[in-house]
C-alpha positions in Angstrom: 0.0 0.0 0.0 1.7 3.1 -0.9 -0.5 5.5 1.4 0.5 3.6 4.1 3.4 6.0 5.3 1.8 8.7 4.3 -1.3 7.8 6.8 0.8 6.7 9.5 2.8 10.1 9.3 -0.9 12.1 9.7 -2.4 9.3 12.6 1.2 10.1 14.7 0.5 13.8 14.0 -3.4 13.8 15.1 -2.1 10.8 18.2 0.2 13.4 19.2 -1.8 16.7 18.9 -4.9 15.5 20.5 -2.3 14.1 23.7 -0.7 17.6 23.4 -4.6 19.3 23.7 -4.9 17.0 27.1 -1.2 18.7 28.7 -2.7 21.9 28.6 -2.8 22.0 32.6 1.0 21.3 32.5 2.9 24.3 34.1 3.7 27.1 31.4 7.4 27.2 32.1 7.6 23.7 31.1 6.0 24.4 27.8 7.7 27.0 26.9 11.2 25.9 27.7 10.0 23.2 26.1 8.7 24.6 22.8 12.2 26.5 22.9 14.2 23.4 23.1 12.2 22.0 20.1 12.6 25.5 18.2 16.7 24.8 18.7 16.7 21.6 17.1 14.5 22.2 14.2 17.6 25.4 13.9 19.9 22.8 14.0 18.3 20.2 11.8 18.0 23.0 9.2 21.3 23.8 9.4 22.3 20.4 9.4 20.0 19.8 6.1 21.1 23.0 4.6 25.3 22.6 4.3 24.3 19.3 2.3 24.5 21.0 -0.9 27.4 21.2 -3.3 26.3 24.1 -5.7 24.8 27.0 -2.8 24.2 28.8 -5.8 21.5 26.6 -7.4 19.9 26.8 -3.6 20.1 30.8 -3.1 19.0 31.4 -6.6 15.9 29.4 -5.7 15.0 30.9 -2.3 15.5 34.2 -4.2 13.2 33.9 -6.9 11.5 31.7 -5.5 10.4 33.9 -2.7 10.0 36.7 -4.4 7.4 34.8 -6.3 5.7 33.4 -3.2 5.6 37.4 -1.8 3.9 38.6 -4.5 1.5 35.7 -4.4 1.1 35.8 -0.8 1.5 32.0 0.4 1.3 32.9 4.0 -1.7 35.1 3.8 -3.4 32.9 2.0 -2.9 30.1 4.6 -3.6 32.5 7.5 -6.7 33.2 5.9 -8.0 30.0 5.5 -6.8 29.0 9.0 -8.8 32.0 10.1 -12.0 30.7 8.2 -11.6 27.0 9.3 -11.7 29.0 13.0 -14.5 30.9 12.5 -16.3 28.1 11.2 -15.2 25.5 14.2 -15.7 28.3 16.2 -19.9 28.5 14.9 -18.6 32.3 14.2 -18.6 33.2 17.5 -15.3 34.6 18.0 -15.9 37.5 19.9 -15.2 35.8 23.5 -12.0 34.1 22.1 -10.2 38.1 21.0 -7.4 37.6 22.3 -6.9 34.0 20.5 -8.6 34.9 17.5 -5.2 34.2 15.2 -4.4 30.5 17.2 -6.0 28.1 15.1 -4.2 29.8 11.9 -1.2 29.8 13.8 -1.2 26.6 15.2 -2.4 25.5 11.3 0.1 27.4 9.1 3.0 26.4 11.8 2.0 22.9 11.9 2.0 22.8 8.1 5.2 24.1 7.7 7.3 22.0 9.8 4.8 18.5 9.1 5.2 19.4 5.0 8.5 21.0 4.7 11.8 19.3 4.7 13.4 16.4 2.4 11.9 13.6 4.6 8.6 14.4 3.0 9.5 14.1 -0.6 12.2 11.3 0.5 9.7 9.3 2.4 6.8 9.7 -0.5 9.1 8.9 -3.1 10.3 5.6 -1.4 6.8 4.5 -0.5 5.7 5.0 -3.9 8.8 3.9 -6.0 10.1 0.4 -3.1 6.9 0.4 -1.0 9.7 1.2 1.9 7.6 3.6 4.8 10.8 3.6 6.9 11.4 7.0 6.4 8.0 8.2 6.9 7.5 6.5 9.8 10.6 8.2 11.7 9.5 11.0 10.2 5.9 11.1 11.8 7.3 9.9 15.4 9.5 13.4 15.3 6.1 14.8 14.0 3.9 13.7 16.6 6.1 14.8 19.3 6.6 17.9 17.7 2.6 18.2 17.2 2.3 17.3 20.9 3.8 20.3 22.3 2.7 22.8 19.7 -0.9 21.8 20.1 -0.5 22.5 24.2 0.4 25.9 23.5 -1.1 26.8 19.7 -4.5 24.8 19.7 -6.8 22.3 17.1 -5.3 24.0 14.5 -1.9 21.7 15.1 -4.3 18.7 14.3 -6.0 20.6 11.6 -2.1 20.5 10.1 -2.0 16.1 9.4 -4.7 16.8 6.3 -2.0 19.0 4.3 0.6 16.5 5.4 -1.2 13.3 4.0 -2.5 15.2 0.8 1.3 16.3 -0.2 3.1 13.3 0.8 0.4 10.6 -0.5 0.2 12.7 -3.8 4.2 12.5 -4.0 3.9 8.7 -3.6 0.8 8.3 -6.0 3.3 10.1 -8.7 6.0 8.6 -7.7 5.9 5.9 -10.5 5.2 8.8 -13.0 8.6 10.8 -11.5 10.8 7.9 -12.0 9.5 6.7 -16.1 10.3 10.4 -17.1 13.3 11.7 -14.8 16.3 10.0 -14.9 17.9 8.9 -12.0 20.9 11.6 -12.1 18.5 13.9 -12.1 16.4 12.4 -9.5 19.5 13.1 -6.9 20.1 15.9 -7.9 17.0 17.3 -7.5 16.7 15.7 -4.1 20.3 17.0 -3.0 19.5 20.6 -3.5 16.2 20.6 -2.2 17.2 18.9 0.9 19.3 22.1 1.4 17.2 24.4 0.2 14.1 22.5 2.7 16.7 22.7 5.4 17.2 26.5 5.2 13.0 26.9 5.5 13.5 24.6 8.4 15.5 26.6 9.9 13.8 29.8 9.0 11.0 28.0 11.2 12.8 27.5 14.0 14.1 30.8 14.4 10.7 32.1 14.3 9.7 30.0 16.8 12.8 31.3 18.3 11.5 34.7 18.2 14.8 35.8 16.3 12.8 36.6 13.3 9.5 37.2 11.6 10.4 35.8 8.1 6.8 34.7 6.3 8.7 30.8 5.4 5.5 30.1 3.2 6.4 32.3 0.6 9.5 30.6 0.3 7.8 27.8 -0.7 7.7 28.8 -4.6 11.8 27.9 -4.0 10.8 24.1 -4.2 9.8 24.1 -7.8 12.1 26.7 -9.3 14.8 24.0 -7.6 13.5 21.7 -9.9 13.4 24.2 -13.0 16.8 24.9 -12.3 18.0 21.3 -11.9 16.5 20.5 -14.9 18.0 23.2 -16.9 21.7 22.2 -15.6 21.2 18.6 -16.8 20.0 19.5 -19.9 22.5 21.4 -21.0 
């Protein structure tokens, strides 16, 4: 079954989230040292991720453009928007006792997206599940996610848990393609593409994790145009 990492990944995510909505009562200092700690090492795995490339021009030309693209497109105020409406609409529209929270569930939603969807495990994962029927990677991958989801939904809310639908969709349409990837792209290209994406995910990641950080305010969704122009750009270089 080649949804089967993909659903795993989204059950650990929901598992998690709905355990992280019970630890609400746990003692705020604890949550946020804890958030904090997780912040660090989603720095560091983005970091880590990021020095894997061996042309850093192929993944700064991406981020630039494709950035630039994703601004004037607005990614991220798209996807506040709809977390907004998914609120109101759990919410019955009665928002006005919940002001001060008004912006969790998008937060909790386009955070949760970002760090479940972004990131070479996703497109790794899908791709092996759909080309070897190997879920090894996805499973790892959604145990780090459902930790991950566990804090964030004790401190952001539902929209954490809201996150595993966006997660399934990308990674299970990866692996449904996957067959389709590998008749048309040769395998050269194939790692290629891969290696400089898993850079140019890592530096997102860590974008992420210095927002969580508080260090900066960069809007990581519309850096998510980078992904494709990655694969334009690899594309071109094998080519010629």
């Amino acid at each position: 079954m080649i949804l089967l990492g993909s659903l795993i990944n989204g059950a650990l995510i929901l598992l998690g989230g709905f355990i992280g909505r019970l630890l609400q009562n746990i003692p705020d200092r604890v949550k946020e040292t804890v958030m904090l700690v997780i912040a660090l090492a989603i720095v560091v795995l983005g970091v880590q991720m990021g020095i894997q490339s061996d042309n850093f021009i192929i993944v700064m030309v991406s981020l630039v453009f494709g950035t630039i693209i994703g601004e004037l497109i607005d990614i991220d105020g798209m996807l506040n928007r709809l977390g907004q409406w998914m609120e109101g609409k759990l919410d019955g529209g009665k928002l006005s006792n919940k002001e001060a929270n008004k912006g969790s569930l998008a937060q909790g939603f386009v955070t949760g997206t970002l760090i479940f969807v972004i990131g070479s495990m996703s497109i790794i994962g899908a791709l092996d599940g759909g080309l070897r029927n190997d879920h090894s990677v996805l499973i790892t991958k959604g145990i780090i996610d459902g930790f991950t989801a566990m804090i964030l939904a004790s401190t952001m809310g539902v929209g954490v848990l809201i996150a595993a639908i966006p997660t399934v969709l990308y990674e299970g349409l990866i692996a449904i393609f996957a067959g389709f990837i590998s008749a048309f792209i040769p395998q050269e290209a194939l790692d290629l593409f891969l290696k400089q994406l898993t850079a140019t995910g890592g530096i997102m990641i860590a974008a992420i994790g210095l927002n969580m950080l508080g260090l900066t305010k960069i809007r990581v969704a519309n850096t998510l145009p980078a992904i494709p122009v990655v694969a334009i750009i690899v594309a071109i270089m094998y080519v010629l």
